[in-house]
Structures are given as structure tokens and as C-alpha cells.
C-alpha positions in Angstrom: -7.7 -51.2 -20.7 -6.4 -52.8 -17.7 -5.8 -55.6 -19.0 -3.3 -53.6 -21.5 -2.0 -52.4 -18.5 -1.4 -55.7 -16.7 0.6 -56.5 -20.1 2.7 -54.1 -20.0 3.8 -54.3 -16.8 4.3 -58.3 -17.0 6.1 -57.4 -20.5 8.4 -55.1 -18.5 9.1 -56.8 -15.2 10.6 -60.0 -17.3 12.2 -57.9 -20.7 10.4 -58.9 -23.2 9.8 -55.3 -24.5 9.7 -52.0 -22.7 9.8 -48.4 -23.0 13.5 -47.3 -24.2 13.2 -44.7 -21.5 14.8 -47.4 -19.2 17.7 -47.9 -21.1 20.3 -46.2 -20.3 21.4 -43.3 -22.1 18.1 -43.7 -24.7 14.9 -41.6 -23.9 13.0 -41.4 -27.2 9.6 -41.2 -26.2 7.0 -43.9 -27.8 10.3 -45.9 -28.8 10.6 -49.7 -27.1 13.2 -52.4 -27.4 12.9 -55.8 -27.1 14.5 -57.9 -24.7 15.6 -61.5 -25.0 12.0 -63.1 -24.7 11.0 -60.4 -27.3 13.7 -60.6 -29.7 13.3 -64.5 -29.8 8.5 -63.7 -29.9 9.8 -62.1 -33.0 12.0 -63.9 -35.0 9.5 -66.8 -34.3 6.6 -64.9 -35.5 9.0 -63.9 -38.9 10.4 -67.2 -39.6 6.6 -68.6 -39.6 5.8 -65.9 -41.8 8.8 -66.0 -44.2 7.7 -70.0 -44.3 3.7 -69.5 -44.9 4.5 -66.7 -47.4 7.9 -67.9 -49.2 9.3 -71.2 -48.2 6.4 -73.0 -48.8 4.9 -71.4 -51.8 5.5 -72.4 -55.8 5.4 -68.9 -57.0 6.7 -66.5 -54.6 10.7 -65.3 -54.0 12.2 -63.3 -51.3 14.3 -60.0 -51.9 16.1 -57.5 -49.7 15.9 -54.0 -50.8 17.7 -50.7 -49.8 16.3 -49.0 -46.7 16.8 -45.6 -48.4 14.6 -44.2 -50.5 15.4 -41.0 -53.3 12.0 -38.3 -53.7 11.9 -34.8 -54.7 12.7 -32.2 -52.4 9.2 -31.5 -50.7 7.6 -34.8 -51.6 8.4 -36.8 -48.9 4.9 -38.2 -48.1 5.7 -38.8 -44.3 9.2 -40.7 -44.2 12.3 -39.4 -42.2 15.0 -37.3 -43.8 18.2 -38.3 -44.1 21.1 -35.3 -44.4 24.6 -36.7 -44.5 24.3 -39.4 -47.3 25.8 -38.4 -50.8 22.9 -38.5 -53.1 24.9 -39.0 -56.9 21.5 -39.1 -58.4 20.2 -36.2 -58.4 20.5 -32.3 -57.4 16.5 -32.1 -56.5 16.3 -35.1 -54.8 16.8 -35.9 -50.8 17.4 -39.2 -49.5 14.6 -40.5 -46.7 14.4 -44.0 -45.0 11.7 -46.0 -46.6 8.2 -45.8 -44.3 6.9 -49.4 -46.4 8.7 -51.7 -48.2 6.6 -51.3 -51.1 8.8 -49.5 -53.3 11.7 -51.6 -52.7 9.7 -54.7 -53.3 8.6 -53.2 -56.8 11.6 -51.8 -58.0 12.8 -55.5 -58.4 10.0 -56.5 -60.4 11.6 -55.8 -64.1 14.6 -58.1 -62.4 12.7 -60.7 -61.3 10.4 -60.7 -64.9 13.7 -61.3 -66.2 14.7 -64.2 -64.2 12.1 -66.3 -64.5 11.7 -65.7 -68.3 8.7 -63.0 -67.8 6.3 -65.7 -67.4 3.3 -64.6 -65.0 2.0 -65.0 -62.2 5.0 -64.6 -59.3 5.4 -62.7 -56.3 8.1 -61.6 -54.4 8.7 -60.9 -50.3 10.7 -58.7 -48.2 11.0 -58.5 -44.4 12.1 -55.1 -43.5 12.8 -51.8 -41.1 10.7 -49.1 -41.7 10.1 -45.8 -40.2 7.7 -43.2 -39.4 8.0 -39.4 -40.0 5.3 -39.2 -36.8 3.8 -41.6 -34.7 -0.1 -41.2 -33.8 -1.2 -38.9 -31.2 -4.1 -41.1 -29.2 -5.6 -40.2 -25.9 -5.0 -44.0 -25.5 -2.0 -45.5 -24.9 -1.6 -48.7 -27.6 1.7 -49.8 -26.4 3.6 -50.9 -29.2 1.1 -50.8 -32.1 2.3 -47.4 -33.6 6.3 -47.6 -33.3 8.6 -44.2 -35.0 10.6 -47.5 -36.3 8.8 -50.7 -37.1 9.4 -54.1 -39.0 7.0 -54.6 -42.3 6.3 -58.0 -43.7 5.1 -57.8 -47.4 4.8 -59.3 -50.3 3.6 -57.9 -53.9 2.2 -60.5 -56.3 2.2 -60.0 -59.7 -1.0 -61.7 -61.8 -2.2 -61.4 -64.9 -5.7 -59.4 -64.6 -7.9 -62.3 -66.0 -7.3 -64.4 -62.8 -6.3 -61.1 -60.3 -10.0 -61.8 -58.4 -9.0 -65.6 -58.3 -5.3 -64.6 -56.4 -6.8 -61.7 -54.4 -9.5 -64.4 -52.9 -6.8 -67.0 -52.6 -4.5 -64.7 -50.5 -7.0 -63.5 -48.6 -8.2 -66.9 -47.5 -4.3 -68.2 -46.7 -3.5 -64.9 -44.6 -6.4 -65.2 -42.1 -5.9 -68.5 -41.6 -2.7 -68.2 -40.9 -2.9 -65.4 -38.1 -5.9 -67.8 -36.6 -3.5 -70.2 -36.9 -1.5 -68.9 -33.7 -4.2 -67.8 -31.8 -5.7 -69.1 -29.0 -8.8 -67.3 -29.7 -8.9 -67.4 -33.2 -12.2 -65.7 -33.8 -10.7 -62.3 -32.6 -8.8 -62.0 -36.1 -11.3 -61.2 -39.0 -11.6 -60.1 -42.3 -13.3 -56.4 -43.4 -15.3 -56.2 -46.6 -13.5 -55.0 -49.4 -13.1 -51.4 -49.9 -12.6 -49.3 -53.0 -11.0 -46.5 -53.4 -9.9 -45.1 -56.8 -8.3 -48.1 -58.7 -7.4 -50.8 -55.7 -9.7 -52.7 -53.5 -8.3 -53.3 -50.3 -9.1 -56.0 -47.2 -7.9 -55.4 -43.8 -6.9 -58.5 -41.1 -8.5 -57.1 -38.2 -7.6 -57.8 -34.2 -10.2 -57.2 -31.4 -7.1 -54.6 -29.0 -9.0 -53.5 -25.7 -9.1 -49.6 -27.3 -11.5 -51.6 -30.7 -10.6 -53.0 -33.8 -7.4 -52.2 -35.7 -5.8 -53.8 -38.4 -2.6 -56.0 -38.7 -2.3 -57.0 -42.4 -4.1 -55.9 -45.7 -4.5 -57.4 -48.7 -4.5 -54.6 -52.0 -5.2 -54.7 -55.1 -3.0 -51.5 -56.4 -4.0 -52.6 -60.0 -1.4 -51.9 -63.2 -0.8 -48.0 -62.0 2.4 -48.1 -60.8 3.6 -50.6 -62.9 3.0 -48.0 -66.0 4.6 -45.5 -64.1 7.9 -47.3 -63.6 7.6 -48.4 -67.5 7.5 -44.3 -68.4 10.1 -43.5 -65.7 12.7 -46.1 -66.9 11.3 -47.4 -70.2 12.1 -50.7 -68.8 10.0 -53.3 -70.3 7.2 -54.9 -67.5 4.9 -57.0 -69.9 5.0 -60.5 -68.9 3.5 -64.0 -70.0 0.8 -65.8 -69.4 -0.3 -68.6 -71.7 0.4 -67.0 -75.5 -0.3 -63.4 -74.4 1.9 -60.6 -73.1 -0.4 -58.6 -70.5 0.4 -55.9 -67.9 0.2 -57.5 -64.3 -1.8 -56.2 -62.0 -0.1 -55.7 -58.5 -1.8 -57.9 -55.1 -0.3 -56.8 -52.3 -0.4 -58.0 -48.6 1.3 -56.2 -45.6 1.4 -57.0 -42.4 2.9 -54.9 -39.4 5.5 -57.5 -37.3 5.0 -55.6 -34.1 1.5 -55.1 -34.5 1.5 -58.8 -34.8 3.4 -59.5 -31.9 1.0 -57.3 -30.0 -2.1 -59.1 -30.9 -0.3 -62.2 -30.1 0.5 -61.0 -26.5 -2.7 -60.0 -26.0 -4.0 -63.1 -27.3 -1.9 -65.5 -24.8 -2.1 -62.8 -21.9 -4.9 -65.2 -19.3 -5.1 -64.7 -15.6 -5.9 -67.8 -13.5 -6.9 -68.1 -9.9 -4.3 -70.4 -7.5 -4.3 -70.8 -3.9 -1.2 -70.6 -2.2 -1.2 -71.4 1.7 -4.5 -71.4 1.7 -5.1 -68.1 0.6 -6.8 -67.5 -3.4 -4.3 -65.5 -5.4 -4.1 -64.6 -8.9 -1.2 -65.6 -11.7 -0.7 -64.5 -14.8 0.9 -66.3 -17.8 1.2 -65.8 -22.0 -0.5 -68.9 -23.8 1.7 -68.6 -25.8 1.2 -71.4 -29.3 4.3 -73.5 -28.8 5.5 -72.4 -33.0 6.0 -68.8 -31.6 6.7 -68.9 -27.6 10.3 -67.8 -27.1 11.5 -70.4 -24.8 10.1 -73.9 -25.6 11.2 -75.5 -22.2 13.4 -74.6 -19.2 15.3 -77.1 -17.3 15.4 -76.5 -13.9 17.8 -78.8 -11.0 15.8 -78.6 -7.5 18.8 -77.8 -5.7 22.8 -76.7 -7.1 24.4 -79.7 -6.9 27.2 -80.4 -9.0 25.3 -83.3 -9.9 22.5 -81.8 -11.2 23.6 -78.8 -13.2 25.6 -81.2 -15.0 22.7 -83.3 -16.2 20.5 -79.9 -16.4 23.7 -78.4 -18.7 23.9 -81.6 -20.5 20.4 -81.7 -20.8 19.9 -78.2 -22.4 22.6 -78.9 -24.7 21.0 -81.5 -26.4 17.7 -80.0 -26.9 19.3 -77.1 -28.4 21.4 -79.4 -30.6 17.9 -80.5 -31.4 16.3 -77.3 -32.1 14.8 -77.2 -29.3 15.5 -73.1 -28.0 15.7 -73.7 -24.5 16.0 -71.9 -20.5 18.5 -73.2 -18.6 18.1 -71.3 -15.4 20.4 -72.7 -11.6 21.7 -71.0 -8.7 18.2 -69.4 -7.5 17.0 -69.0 -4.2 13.3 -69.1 -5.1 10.9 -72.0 -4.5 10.5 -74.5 -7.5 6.6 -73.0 -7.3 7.4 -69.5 -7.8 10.1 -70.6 -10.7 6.8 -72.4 -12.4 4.9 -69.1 -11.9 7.7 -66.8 -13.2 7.8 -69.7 -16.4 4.5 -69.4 -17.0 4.8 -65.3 -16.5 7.2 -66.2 -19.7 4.9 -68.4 -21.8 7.2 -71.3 -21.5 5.6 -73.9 -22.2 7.1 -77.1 -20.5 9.9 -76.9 -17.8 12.2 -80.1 -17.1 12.6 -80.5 -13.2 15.9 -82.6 -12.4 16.0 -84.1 -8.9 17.4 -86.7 -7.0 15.1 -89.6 -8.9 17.1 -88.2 -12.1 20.4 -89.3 -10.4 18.7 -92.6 -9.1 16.8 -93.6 -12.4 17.3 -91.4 -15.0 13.6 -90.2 -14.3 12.6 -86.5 -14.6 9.3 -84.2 -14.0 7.6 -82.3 -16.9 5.4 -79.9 -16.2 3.0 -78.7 -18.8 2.4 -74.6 -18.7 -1.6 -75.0 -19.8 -2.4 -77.5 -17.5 0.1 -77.3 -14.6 0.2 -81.1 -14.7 3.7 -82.7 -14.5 4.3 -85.7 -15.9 6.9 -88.6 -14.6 9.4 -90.0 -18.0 12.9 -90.8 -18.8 15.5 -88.0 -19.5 16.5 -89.8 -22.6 13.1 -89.3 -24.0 12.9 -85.4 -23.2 14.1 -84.7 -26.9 11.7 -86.6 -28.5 8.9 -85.9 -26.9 9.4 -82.3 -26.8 9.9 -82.5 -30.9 6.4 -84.5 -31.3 4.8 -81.5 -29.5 6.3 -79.0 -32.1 6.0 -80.9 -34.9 2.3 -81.8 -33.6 1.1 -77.8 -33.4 
């Protein structure tokens, strides 16, 4: 655990996400917020899960649903009440905020059935804000794993039973590849066995945390149960397509916890190497980060505050941000150019641009690279592009 410990510490010296406690004016225990290097860690980590899961798939469609969920007075199976909305619905029924986005995501199914001419199989997505009645009560501390409000990725797939086994396989395989897929040690994400339980068979994406194993995703098979329900409820009809017959989907459903993610992923990149610095052996710390998800691709850094050189440093960064390239532009600091590369590193930036005099003389800046420390001599006009092969390489 003290290697959680060193996380947390490193997570809160540079803002990337802390205890709301040192906030001003918010004290919620077990609540954190995220900083700038966080809030970027995590719209990375969405966008290349919104990608993998929607963008780049044939049958699969995002939604947004309401945050606010209607259940009968005393049925509120863990979710947070809300008082002071006017509920037009019903007498007997309180409004909570939604604890999954399962329900959301389903009540759009007879919608979606519609739209695409109720022809199976299709799935649909939602990134959302969810919330917790109560948060666990563990001797250990797990940081950020159990949050009172936390972001759900999801998506519910709707197949026809005769091929549900074929999907259930096929999403299994694409969703632990995909969290391997950041990792720099992959083999610390795994797959449980499937377990049953009444009508669904569920399959858990397990991380190796310092406490033991704990999930991040998993991968259900809720069956046609809730489908039938809403069907009774509404009398809506849910019967969709596939080939000449009309068949009841079954429901294959994978959800996966955005800041448990972004934990595993810290822990993943958290390393400590040895350095010597005036002759004495020290040790640094940095996030390996994968270059898809690292908040801050590069920073550009002039070796002194010359007018000069924060304008090529300004112009610089504009450009790769023009680029898509999200970039640090840090001047005016009175530390050593080493202990910048130390507090970059501290960041999980991957590459920082030195401009110096030989940039004013030849157009010639350093690179340094964050995994190996080696800096590498090229032209400032070919900064862009090189930076853009890296991306597009990982």
C-alpha cells in the first residue's frame, strides 16, 4: 500500500485529483475533484472509450438519458433522494438520481427499435453521472475507486438469443483488449470466469490494485427479463427482426466504472526510477502514462525568459494545439531545466520541447523523450509532425 500512498501524494502535490477537503468551502468526506491534469486523464480515457465502443462500431448508437430516476416510495434500491423536484407522475412515487445508467439506456430501447426499423441486433451507449446512496466502509483506504458520485460508461446490446453466446464472447474479447490496450503492464487486466446467477451470466474485467483484485468493467447477460417487464408496464411493442422472425432480444450489457479506470491507469503508469543528482543516488517518480490518454502530450519549455524565446515557445504551442496536439506551455520559472524534466515526468508528459539559443541561431530545438530521458536534436518546423506520427503510431 505504499505505493498507493506515494500516488496519492504525487496525485495531490500536482492537481490531478485530490480530496475535496482542500477545496475551499467543500469538505465532503470520501469526495475528490479533479484538477486540470485529471479532468484532461479523463476526458481522454472517455473519448477512447466512446471511439472503441460507438464511433467505430456498425451496430452500436450513443444516447443521453435523464439523471433522475421515478421508484416507489420505499424502493429506492440504494440511490440518493431527491426532495424539491415536482414529480407530475405520480403521488407514490419519489424522484432519486440514477446510481447506473442502466435504466436510462433501456428506456430508449422501444425508440431506437423504431428507428432503425426493429431490425436486430443494435446496441446503444451512454456516458453518464451516477451516484451512490453510500460509499463502502473499508479498513483500506482505495482512493478514488468507490466515489458518492461517479461517471459510468455503458452500453446495452440488444441480440437476438440464437447468436447472444456469439455477441457475449465477441464483447468480451474487444473489452479486455481494449483496457490492455493502454496499459503498460497489460497482463494486470484479466478476465473472471463466467458466473451465473438466476437468469444472467456475468464476466468481470479485473485489475491487480495493491489492496487485491477488483473489478473495472463487466460484461452481463441480463437475458429477456426486463425487456418483458417494460412490454407489461407500457404495452409498448419490443419484438424486433432478425432474418424473417420477430424474437424477443436478449439484453448484453457492459459497464465499466471511468474513475475506477482512471485509477488502474494511474497505478499502472505510476514507476519509480533511481537518478543521481551531484553525485548523490536519488529516487524520481513519473506516470507512464500511454501517449492516447496522458493529459499533456508535450510542454515547451524556453531555457531562459527572453522575449525571444517565449515568442517562439508561444508560437510554438499554438501550432501544436491547432494541430491537436494538447500541449504545456510553461515560462517565467526559477527552477533548473532538470527539475522542470522531473516535475514533467511527475505529470506523465511525455515529450517536452526545449527552446534555446540554437533555436534562435538555426531553428534547432531539444526533444526530450519522458521513457527514456534521451533528447533528441531536430528542426522546430518538424515538431508537429513528428509529434502526430507518435500519436497516430500508439
Amino acid at each position: 500500500m505504499a505505493t498507493l500512498e506515494k500516488l496519492i501524494s504525487l496525485c495531490s502535490r500536482h492537481g490531478i485529483v485530490y480530496s475535496s477537503t482542500e477545496v475551499p468551502g467543500k469538505s465532503m468526506a470520501g469526495s475528490y475533484v479533479y484538477g486540470p491534469l485529471g479532468t484532461e486523464l479523463r476526458r481522454n480515457l472517455k473519448q477512447q472509450w466512446w471511439t472503441s465502443m460507438v464511433t467505430s462500431q456498425d451496430l452500436v448508437y450513443g444516447v443521453e438519458s435523464s439523471k433522475f430516476v421515478y421508484a416507489k416510495n420505499g424502493d429506492d434500491n440504494g440511490m440518493m433522494s431527491i426532495s424539491n423536484i415536482n414529480n407530475k407522475n405520480s403521488n407514490d412515487c419519489q424522484v432519486y438520481l440514477q446510481s447506473s445508467c442502466h435504466q436510462g439506456i433501456l428506456s430508449q430501447y422501444p425508440m431506437a427499435l423504431k428507428l432503425l426499423n426493429y431490425k436486430l441486433p443494435f446496441g446503444l451507449a451512454e456516458v453518464g453521472n451516477c451516484f451512490r446512496k453510500t460509499t463502502a466502509n473499508d479498513d483500506v483506504d482505495k482512493f478514488i475507486l468507490n466515489l458518492p458520485e461517479f461517471t459510468q460508461m455503458s452500453m446495452q446490446f440488444f441480440s437476438p438469443p440464437k447468436i447472444a453466446t456469439k455477441w457475449m464472447d465477441t464483447w468480451q474479447r474487444q473489452r479486455i483488449m481494449w483496457w490492455r490496450k493502454f496499459a503498460g503492464n497489460p497482463s494486470n487486466f484479466h478476465l473472471t470466469d463466467i458466473k451465473q446467477s438466476d437468469s444472467q451470466q456475468t464476466v468481470e474485467v479485473q485489475y491487480e490494485f495493491p489492496w487485491g483484485v477488483d473489478a473495472v468493467e463487466r460484461i452481463t447477460n441480463r437475458g429477456d427479463v426486463e425487456l418483458l417487464e417494460l412490454q407489461k408496464e407500457t404495452g409498448i411493442n419490443i419484438l424486433g427482426k432478425f432474418g424473417r422472425r420477430t424474437v424477443t432480444p436478449v439484453i448484453i450489457e457492459t459497464t465499466a466504472g471511468l474513475d475506477r479506470g482512471i485509477l488502474a491507469y494511474l497505478l499502472d503508469a505510476h514507476q519509480e526510477k533511481e537518478r543521481t543528482d551531484r553525485g548523490k543516488l536519488k529516487t524520481r517518480q513519473l506516470l507512464r502514462f500511454h501517449t492516447r490518454i496522458a493529459p499533456f502530450k508535450v510542454a515547451i519549455v524556453p531555457v531562459k525568459n527572453t522575449r525571444d524565446l517565449k515568442e517562439i515557445s508561444e508560437h510554438l504551442a499554438r501550432d501544436l494545439r491547432k494541430a491537436g496536439v494538447n500541449t504545456l506551455y510553461v515560462c517565467e520559472t526559477q527552477t533548473s531545466l532538470e527539475q522542470q524534466f522531473i516535475r514533467f515526468d511527475e505529470m506523465g508528459v511525455p515529450f517536452t520541447v526545449v527552446i534555446n539559443e540554437n533555436t534562435l541561431k538555426r531553428g534547432v530545438i531539444a526533444m526530450r523523450n519522458r521513457d527514456t530521458t534521451l533528447k533528441e536534436q531536430l528542426h522546430i518546423t518538424e515538431v508537429t509532425s513528428l509529434l502526430l506520427k507518435h500519436l497516430q503510431a500508439e
